[in-house]
MIKEDO-646009 format. One record per residue: residue in three letters; y, z, x of N, C-alpha, C, CB in turn. Coordinates in steps of 0.05 Angstrom, whole numbers, plus 5000, padded with zeros to 4 digits. Each point is the difference from the previous one (the first is absolute). Glycine has a CB too. Layout:
AlaYZXYZXYZXYZX
...
END
This chain:
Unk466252464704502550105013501449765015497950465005
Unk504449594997501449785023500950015027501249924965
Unk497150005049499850025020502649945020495449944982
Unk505750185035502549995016499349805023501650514989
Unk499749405033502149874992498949774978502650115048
Unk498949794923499749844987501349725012499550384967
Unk500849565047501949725012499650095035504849914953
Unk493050015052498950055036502049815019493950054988
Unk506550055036501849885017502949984993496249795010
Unk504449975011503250005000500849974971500649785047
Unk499650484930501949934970501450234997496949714972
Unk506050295052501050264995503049954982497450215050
Unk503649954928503150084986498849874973504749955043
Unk492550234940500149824973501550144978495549815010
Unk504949884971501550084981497649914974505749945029
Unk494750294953497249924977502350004981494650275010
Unk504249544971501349904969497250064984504149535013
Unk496450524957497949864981500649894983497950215007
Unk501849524979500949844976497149934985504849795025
Unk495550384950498449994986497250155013502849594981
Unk494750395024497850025006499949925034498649924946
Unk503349955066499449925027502450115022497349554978
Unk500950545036502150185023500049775025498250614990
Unk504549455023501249885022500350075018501349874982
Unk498550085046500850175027501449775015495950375004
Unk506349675007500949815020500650095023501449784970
Unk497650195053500850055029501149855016497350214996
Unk503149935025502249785019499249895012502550175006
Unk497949665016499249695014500950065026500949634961
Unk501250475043501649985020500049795014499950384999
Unk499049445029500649765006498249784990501950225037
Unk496149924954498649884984499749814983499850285011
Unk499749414980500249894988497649924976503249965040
Unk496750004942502950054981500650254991499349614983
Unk502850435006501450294996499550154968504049815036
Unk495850374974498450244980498149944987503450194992
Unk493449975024497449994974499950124975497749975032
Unk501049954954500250104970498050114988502749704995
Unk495650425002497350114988499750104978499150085036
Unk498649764947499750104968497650264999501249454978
Unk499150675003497850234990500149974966501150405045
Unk496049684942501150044979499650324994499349494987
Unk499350605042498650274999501050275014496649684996
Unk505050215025501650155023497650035011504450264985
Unk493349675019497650015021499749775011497550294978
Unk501249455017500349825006502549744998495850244995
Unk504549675034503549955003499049575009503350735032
Unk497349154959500449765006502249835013497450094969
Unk503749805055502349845010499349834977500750035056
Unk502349934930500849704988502049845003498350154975
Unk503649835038501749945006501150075021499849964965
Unk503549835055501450075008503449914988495550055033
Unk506250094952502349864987501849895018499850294964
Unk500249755063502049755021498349885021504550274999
Unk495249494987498849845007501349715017497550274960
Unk505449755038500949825004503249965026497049994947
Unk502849975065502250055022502250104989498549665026
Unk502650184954502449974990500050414981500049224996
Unk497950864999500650244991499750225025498549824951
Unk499350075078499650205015500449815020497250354978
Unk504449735043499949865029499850225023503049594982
Unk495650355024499050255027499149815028497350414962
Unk503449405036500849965034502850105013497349574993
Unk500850525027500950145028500250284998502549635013
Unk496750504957499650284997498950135018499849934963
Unk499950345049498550105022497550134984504450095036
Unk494650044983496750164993501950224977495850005061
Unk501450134921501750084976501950014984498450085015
Unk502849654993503150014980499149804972504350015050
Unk497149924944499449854977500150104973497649815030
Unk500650174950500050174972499450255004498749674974
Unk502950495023499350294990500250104974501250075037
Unk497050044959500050214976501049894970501050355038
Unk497349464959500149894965500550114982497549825005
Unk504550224978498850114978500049804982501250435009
Unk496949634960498449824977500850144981495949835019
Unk505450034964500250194971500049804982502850395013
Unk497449734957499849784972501150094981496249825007
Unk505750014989502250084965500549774985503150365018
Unk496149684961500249794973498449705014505750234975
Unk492349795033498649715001500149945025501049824958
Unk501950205066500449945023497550155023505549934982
Unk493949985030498750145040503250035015494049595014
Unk506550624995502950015026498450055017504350194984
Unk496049745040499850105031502249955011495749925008
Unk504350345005502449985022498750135026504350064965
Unk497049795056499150065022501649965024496349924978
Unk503350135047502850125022497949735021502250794995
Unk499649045015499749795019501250135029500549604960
Unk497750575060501050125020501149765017496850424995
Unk505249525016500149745031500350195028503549534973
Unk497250685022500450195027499950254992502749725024
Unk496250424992498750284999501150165030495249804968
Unk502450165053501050065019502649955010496249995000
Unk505950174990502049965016502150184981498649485025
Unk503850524990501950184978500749944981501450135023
Unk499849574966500149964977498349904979503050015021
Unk495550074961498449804993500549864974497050235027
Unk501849574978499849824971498849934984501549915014
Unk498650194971497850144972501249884975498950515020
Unk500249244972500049744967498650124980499649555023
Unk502950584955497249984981500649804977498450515008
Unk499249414987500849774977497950184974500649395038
Unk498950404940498950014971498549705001504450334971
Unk493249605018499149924988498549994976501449985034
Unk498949814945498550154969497849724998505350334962
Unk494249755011497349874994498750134971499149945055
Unk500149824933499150054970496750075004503849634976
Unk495650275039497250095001499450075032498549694954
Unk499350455050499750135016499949795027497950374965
Unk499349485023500149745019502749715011495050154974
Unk507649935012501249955005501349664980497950415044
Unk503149474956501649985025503150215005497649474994
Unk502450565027502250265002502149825018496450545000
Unk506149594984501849945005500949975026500250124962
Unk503149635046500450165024501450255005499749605010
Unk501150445011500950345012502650034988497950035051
Unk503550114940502850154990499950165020500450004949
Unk502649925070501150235024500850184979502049725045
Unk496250504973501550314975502150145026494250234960
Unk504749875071502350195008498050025029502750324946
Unk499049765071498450065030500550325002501249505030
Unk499250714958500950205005497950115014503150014966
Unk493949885022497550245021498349804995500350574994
Unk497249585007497949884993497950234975500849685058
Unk496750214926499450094991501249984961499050185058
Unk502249684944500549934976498550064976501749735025
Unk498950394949498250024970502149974989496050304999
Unk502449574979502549924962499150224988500249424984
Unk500650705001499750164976501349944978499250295027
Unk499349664955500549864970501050274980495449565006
Unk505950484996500950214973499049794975505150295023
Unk495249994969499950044964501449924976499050305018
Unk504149664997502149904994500649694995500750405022
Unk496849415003500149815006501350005016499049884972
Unk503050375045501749875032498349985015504050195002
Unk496649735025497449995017502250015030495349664965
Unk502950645053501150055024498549905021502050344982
Unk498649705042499049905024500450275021501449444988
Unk496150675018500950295020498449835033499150614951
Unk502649575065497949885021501750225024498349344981
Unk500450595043500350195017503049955019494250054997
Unk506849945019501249965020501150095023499849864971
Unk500249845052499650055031503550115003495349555019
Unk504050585003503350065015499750015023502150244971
Unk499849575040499949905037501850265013500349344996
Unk501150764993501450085019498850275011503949744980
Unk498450355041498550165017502250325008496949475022
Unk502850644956496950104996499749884964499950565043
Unk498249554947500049904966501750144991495849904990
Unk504950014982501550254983497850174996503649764973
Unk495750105018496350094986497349985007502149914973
Unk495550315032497049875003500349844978496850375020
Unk502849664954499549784981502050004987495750004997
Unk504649794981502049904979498549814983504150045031
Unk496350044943498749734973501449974987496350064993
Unk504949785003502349824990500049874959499649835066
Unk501550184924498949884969502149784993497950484980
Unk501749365008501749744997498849894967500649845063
Unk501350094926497949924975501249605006500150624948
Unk496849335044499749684991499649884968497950025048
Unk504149794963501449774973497249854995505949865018
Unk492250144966497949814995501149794993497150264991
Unk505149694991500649794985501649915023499650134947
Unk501249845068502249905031498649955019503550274996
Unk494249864997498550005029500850065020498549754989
Unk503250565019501550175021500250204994502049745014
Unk497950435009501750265010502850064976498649845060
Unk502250414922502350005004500050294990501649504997
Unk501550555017501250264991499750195031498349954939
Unk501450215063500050215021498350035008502350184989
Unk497149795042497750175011501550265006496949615020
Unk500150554970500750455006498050005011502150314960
Unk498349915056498650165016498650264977503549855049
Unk494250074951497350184982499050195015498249634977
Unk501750325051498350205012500250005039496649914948
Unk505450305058501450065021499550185015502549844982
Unk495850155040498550355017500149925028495750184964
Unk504950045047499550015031498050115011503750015002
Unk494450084979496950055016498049814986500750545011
Unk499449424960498049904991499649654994500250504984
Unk498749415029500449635003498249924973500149905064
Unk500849894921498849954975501149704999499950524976
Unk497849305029499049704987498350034976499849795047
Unk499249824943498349884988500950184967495949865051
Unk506550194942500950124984498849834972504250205035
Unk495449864943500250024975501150174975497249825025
Unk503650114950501050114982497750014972505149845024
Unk494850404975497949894968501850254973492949905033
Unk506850004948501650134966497550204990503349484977
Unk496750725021498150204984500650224993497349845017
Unk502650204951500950184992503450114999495050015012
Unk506149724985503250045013500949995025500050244971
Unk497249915048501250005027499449715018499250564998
Unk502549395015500149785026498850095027504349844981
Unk493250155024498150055031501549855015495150064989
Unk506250005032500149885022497150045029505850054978
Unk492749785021497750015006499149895028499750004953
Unk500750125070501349895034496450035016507150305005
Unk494049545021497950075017501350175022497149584988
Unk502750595028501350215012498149985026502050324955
Unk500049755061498950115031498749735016498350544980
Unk503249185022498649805016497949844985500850285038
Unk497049644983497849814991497950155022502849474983
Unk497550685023497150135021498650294984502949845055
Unk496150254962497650194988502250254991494849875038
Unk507450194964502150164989500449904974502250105043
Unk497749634947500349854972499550144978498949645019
Unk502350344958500250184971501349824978500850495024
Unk499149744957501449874976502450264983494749624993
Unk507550245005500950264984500249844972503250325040
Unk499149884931500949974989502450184993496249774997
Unk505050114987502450024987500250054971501149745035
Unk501350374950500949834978502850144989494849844988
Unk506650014992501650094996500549884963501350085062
Unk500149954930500449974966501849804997499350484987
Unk502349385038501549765008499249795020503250284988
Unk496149565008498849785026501649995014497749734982
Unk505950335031501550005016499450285016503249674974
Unk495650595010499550265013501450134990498749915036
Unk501850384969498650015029497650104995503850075027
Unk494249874992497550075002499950245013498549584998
Unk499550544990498750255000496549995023503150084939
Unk496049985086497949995009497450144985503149955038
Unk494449934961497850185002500550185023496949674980
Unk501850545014499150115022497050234992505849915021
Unk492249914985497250194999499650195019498049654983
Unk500250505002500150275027497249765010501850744979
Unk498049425057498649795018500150225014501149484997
Unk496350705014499350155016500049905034497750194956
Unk502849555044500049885028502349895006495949914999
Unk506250064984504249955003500250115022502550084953
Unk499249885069500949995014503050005002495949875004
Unk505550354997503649984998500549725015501450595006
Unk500049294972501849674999497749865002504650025026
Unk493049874959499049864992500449904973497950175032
Unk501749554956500149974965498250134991501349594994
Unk499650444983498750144983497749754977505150435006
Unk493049515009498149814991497650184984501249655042
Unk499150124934497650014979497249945014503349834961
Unk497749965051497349895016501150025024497649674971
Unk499850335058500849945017497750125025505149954973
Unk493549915042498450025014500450235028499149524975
Unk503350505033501150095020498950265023503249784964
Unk495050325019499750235003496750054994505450094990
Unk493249685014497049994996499149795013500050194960
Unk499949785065499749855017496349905003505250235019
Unk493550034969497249914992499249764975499450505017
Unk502849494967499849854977499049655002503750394985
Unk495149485009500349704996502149894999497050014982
Unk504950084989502749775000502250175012499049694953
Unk500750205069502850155014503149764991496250255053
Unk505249824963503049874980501150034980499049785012
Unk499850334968500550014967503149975001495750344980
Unk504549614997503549854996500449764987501050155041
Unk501749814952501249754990497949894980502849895043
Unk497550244929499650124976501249704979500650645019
Unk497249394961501449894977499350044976500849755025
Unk498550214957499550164969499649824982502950375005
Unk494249664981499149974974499850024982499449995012
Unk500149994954500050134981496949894989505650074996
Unk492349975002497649834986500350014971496650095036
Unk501849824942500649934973499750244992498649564994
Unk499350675009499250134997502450325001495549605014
Unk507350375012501150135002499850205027500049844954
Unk497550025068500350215018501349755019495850444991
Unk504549755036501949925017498950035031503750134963
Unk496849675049499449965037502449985003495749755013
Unk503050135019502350005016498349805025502950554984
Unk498149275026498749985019502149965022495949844975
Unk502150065046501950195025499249865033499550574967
Unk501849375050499349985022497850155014504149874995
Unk494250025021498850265018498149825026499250434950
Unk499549675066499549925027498250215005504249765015
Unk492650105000498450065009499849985024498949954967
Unk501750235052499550045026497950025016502950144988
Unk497449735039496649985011500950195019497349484996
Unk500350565016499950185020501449965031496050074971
Unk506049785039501149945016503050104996496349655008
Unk504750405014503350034993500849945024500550354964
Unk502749615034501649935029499550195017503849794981
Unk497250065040500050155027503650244997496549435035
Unk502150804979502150234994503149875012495850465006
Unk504649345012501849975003500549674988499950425038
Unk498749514951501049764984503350064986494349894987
Unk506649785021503749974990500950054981500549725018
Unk497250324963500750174967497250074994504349724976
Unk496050505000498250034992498050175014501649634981
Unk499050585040498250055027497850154984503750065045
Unk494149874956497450184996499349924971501250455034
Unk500249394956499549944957497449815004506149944971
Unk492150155009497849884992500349704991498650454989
Unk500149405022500949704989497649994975502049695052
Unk499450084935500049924975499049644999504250454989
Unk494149535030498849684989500749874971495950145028
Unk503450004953500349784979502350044979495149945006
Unk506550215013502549974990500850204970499449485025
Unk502850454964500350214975498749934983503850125005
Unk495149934969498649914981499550144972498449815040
Unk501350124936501550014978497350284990503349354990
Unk498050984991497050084989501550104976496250145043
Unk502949974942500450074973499250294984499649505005
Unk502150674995500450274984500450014978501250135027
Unk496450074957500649984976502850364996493349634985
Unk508850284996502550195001499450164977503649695020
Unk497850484974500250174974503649995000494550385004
Unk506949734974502850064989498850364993502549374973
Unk499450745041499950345002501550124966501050015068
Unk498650164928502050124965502550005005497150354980
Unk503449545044503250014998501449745013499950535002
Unk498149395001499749645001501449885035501349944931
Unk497050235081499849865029497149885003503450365023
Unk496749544996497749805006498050115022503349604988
Unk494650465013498450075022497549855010501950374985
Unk496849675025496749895000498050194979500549865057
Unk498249934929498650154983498250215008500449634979
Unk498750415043497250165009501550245016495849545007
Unk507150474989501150195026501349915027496450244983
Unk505349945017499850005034502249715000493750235018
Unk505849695014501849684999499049895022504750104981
Unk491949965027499049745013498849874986499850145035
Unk500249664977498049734993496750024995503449775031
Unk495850154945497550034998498049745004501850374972
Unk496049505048498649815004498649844966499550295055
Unk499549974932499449934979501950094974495749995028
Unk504649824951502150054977498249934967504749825040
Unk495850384946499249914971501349814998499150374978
Unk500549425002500049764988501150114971496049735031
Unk505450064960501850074981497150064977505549665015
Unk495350494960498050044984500149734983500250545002
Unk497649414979499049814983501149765013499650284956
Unk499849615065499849765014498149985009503449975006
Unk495449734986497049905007500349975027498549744959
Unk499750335060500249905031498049785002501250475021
Unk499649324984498149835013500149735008498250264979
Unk500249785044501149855021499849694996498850405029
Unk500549504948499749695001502449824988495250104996
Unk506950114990502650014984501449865029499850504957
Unk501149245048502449875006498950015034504250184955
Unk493149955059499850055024499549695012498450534993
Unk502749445034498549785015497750195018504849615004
Unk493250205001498350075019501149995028496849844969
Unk502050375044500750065031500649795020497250344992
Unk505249615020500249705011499150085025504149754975
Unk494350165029498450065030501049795018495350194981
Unk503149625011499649765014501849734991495250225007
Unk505649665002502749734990498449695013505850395011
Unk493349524972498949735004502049825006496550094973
Unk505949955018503149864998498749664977502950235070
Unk496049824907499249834990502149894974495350205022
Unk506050034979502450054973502449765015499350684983
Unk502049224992502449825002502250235007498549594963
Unk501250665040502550195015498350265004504949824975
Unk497650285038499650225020499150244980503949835041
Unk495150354966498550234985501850215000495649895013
Unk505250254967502850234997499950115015500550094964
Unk496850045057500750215013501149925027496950264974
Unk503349555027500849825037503250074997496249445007
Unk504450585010503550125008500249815022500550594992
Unk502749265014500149845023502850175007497249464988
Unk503850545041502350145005502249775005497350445019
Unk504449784956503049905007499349644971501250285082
Unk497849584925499449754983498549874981501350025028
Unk499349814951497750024996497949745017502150294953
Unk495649665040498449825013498849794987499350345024
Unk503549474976500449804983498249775020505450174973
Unk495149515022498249795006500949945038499949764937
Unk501850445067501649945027498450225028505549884965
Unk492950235015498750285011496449914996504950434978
Unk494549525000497350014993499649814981499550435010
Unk497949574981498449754988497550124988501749655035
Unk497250284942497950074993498649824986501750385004
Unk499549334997499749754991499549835029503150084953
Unk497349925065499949885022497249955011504350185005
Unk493849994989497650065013499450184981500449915048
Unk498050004926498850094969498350245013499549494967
Unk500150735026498750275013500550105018497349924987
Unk505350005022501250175032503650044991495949685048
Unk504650544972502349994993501249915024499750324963
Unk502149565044501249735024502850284996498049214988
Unk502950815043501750145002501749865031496950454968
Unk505449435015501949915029501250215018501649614974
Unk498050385054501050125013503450035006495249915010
Unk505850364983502649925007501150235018500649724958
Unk500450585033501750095017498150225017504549894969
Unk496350195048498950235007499850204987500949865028
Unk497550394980500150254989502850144999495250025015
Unk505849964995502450175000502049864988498950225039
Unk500649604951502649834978500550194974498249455010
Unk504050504985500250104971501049794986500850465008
Unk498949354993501249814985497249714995505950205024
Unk492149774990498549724994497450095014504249605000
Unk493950644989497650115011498149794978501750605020
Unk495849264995497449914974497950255006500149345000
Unk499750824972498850195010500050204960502249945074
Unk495250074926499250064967498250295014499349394962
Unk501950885022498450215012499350084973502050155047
Unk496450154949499350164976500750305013495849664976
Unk504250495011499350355007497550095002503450104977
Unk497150055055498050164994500150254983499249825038
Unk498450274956500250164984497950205003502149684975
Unk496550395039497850145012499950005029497849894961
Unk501750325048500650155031496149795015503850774980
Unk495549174994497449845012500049814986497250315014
Unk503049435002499949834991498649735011503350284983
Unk496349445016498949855015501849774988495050235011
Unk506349475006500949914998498549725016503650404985
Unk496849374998499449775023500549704988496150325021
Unk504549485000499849754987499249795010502650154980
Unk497249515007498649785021501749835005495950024987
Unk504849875030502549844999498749805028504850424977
Unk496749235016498849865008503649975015494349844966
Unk505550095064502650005009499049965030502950314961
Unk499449395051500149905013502049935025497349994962
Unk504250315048502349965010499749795020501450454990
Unk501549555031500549755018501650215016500249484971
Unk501450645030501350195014500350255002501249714997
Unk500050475017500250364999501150084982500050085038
Unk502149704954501950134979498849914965504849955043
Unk492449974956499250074978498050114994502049754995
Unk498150464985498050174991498850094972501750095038
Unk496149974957500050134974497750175002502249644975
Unk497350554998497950265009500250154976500750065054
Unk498250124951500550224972501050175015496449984966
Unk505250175019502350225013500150264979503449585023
Unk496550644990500850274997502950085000495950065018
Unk506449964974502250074995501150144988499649765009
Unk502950384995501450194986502849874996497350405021
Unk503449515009502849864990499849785038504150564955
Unk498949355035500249715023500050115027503149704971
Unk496150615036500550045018497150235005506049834997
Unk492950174986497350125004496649834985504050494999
Unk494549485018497849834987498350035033503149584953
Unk493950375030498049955012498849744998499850444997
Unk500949275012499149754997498549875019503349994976
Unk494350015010497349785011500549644988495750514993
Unk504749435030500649754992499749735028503350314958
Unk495849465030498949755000502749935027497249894936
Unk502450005093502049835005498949905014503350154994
Unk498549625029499449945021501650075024498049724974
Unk499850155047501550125037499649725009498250585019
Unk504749394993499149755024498450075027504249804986
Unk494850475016497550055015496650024992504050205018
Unk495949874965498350124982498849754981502850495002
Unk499949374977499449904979499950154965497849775045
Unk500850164941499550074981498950314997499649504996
Unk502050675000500250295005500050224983501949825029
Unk496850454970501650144980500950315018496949734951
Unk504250335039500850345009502050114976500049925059
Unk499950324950501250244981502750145017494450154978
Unk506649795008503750095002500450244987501949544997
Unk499350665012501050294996502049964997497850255020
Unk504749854960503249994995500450294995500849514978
Unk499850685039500650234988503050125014494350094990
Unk507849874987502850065009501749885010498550275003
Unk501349445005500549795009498350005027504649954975
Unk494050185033497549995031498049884985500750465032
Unk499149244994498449864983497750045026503549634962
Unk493850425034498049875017497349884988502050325031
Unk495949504992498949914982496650125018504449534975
Unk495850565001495750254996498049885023499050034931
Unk501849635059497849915015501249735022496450174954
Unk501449725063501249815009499349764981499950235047
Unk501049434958499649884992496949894995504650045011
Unk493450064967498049865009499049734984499150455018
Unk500349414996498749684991498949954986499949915025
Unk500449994957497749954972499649644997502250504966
Unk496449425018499649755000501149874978496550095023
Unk503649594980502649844984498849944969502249725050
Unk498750204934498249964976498350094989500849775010
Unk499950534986497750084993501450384980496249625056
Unk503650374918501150254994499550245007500549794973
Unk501650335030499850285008500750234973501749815052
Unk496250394952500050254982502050255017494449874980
Unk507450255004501750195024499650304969505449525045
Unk493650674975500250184977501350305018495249754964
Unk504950385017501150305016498650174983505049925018
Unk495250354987498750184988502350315008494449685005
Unk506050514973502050174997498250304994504049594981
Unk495550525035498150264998502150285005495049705023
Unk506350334960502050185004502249835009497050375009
Unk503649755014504249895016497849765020505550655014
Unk492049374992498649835021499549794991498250305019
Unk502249455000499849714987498849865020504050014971
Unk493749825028498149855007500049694996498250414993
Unk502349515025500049614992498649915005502849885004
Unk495349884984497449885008501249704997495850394981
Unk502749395035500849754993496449925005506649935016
Unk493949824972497949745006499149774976498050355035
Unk500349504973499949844986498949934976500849975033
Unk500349924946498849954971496749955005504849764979
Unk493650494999497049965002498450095020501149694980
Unk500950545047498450095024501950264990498449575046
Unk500050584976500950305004501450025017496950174988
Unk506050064995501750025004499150195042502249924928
Unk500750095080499850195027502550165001497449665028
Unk503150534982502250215002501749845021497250504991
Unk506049545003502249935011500950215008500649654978
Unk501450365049501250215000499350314993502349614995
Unk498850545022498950334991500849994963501750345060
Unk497149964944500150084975503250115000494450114992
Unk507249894992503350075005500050164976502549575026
Unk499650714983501050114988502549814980498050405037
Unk500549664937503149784992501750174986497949534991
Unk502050755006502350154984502749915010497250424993
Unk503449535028502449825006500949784978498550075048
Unk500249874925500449814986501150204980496749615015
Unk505850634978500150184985502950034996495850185013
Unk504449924963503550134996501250175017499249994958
Unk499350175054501050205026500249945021498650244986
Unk498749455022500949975027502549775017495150194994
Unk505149554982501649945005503450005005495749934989
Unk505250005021502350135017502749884981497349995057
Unk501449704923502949914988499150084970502049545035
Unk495850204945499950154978498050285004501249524973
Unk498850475006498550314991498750064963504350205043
Unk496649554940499850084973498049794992504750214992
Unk492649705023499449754975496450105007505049445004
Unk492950465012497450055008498249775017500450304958
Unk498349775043498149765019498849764983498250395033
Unk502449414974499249744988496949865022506349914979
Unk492949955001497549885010500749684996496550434987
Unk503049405030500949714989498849895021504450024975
Unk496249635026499849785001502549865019497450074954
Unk503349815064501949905000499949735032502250534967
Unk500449295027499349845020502549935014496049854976
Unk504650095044502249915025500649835010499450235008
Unk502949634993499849745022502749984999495549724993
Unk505250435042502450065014501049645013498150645016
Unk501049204975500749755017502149864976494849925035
Unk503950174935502449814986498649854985503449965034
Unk493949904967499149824986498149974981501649915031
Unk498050404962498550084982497350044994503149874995
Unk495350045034497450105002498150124982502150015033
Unk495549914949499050134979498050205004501149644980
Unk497950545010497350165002498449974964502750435046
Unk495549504959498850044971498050234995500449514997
Unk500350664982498250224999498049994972503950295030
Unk493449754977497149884982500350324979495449635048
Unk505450644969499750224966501950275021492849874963
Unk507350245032500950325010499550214973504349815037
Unk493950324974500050204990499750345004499049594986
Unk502050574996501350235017497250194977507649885019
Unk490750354994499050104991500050395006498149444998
Unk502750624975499950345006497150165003504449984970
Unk495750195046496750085001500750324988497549675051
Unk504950364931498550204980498750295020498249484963
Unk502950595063498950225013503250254996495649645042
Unk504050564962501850235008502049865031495450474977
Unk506849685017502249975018499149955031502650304966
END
């Protein structure tokens, strides 16, 4: 069976392709660097990172982006030999107007090299191509309205694109216009004559769904599903899927949908969703009062679909929640040695580059940032901006991906002042993190303590305590549910407890106050507020899942 979530942690808005025998998923990045992961299957069970297709400033620039802005919602498709991605470059969110880029990039092969960006249109965000049959090719996507009040809860917009021009042309229409029912992460699929218009409905929280559409013209007008649902609620969507209403379930979120075809002829869907721990806000928290937080953020699972005798789309097994476990397409070999890497636990940093799953924010972490030649089996990390930069952070994280986990690393580092530091860090975004890390005191000396960032309130767990000069330090944490544990000491002795044990669900989509769309990162990173680049060298970090219940 296939086990749910198929893509653990922060991998929320996927878009699946298949070309030939090998399926595709691409998710979003948001400030994340580099932009959009890519994951192969040949099985829809076992999923491999291979790629990221913007790799390069000049196609993605995300300095000074805020917390969650950045790439949203990829979509991946393939016609006549080409890869398209298109994707929405957020620069402002919080606020009334926003500014939402979507560009195109292509590519002959998967691994690239992929083109640069074609400005397609700022109308929203959420962007998909749909390749007719015809060979035209449209562009649907969602869109924002500042004013006050809206015309509309939602609006999806259709525009067809010039492949051979490389642009936008002809008319944007309005596809889909409601004052109760809000509909993103839109898609178009051709079957049987009819055109699915194929949406995510009702937000990004535990209300989240999926509808459909269709109509016998890709301009419309569209016609709604509407399944009977013994738990509807007058002015709710009318979702195929959708967790909303089963709050005992595992994948809560369900939503923002996309569609398969296997060789064979059956059909998924996979889909956003989020595992909730047992903590939630405080009843009068500034949003969100009393919502269950979500540590590891949205993350990618997979439904197997059926086509009804009159050719709507449902979940194969019934009903329209989410199931943990999913049949596997028929006559496909499962097995796990087909294209898998082994479990990256542990990082010796012995490789001439960085390992796919490392994410740096906002940049990438070119020779001005890091080194892995400098000191052969370590990775040398120059100190530069603070945590709260969005523009010049040295700082390589991964996802968590398990509510239990253990994290740690050795790093040989020699500050001179307060204003340099380095450590392993717990993070969600530039304004939330739990960091144990290496400095000095002109009282003290050679020091370490643990810094709290939650909401821009910064305090620090512990006082400064004294450690000795020349000599490496082991810094590990430990994640037992939302509770987080820091140990420090020295290479080849036993470790000692830092700081209380801390509630860290504060590291979540619910609790933070600016973003809200990405998950908790585990990393590495180093500082030096004076300007001159101060180094930290780190001997391995490695992040380990212990495989227990929530």
């Amino acid at each position: 069976m296939i086990q749910n979530p198929i893509l653990r942690g922060f991998h929320p808005d996927p878009s699946i392709i298949r070309v030939g025998e090998d399926y595709y998923i691409a998710t979003s990045t948001f400030e994340w660097w580099p932009g959009v992961r890519i994951h192969h299957s040949r099985d829809l069970v076992h999923w491999e990172l291979i790629e990221y297709p913007l790799t390069r400033i000049s196609q993605l620039d995300l300095r000074g982006v805020g917390p969650s802005q950045g790439i949203w919602a990829p979509c991946l498709t393939y016609d006549k030999g080409t890869f398209y991605l298109v994707y929405t470059v957020v620069k402002s969110f919080y606020c009334n107007m926003y500014d939402t880029e979507n560009y195109l990039v292509t590519a002959k092969d998967i691994h690239g090299p992929w083109s640069e960006p074609v400005a397609l249109n700022n109308f929203g965000f959420d962007p998909s191509l749909f390749h007719d049959d015809d060979g035209r090719k449209y562009m649907v996507s969602m869109v924002t309205d500042h004013r006050v009040p809206k015309k509309y809860v939602g609006r999806l917009v259709l525009q067809e694109f010039d492949a051979a021009r490389g642009q936008m042309t002809g008319p944007v229409r309005d596809i889909y216009c409601a004052d109760g029912i809000f509909l993103e992460g839109p898609h178009i699929f051709k079957r049987n004559g009819w055109y699915y218009l194929f949406s995510a409905d009702t937000g990004t929280g535990e209300a989240h769904g999926q509808t459909i559409q269709r109509a016998r013209d890709v301009w419309g007008p569209y016609e709604m599903y509407r399944p009977a649902d013994e738990f509807r609620q007058e002015g709710e969507a009318y979702s195929i899927l959708t967790s909303r209403h089963h709050e005992d379930i595992l994948l809560q979120k369900a939503g923002h949908c996309d569609l398969v075809e296997t060789p064979e002829g059956e059909w998924y869907a996979v889909h956003l969703c989020g595992r909730a721990s047992k903590a939630r806000n405080p009843e009068d928290a500034e949003r969100f009062a009393g919502a269950r937080r979500y540590m590891l953020g949205r993350e990618t699972a997979i439904q197997k679909m059926r086509w009804t005798e009159d050719d709507w789309l449902v979940l194969a097994e019934g009903g329209n929640v989410p199931r943990e476990e999913v049949e596997p397409p028929v006559q496909t070999e499962i097995t796990e040695a087909y294209g898998m890497q082994e479990d990256f636990i542990r990082d010796d940093f012995a490789s001439s580059a960085l390992h796919l799953d490392y994410q740096s924010l906002r940049i990438p972490m070119d020779e001005h940032y890091i080194s892995l030649t400098k000191r052969p089996g370590w990775l040398r990390m120059y100190g530069r901006s603070g945590l709260a930069s969005r523009f010049s952070q040295t700082l390589i994280a991964r996802r968590v991906t398990e509510y239990h986990m253990d994290a740690a690393c050795c790093l040989d580092f020699e500050p001179e002042v307060f204003k340099q530091m380095a450590g392993l860090i717990l993070m969600y975004d530039t304004e939330n993190y739990l960091y144990l890390h290496i400095s000095h005191d002109e009282d003290v000396g050679k020091c370490i303590t643990l810094l709290k960032a939650e909401n821009k309130k910064y305090e620090y767990l512990t006082d400064y305590i004294p450690i000795e000069q020349n000599r490496d330090m082991v810094l590990q944490l430990s994640l037992q549910g939302t509770r987080v544990q820091f140990f420090y000491g020295f290479r080849g002795e036993e470790l000692e407890e830092i700081g209380p044990c801390i509630d860290g669900s504060f590291l979540s989509d619910e609790a933070c106050t600016e973003g809200w769309f990405t998950g908790t990162m585990v990393g590495i990173c180093c500082q030096d507020l004076t300007g001159f680049g101060k180094h930290a060298d780190f001997d391995w970090f490695e992040v380990k899942n212990l495989w227990m219940d929530r």
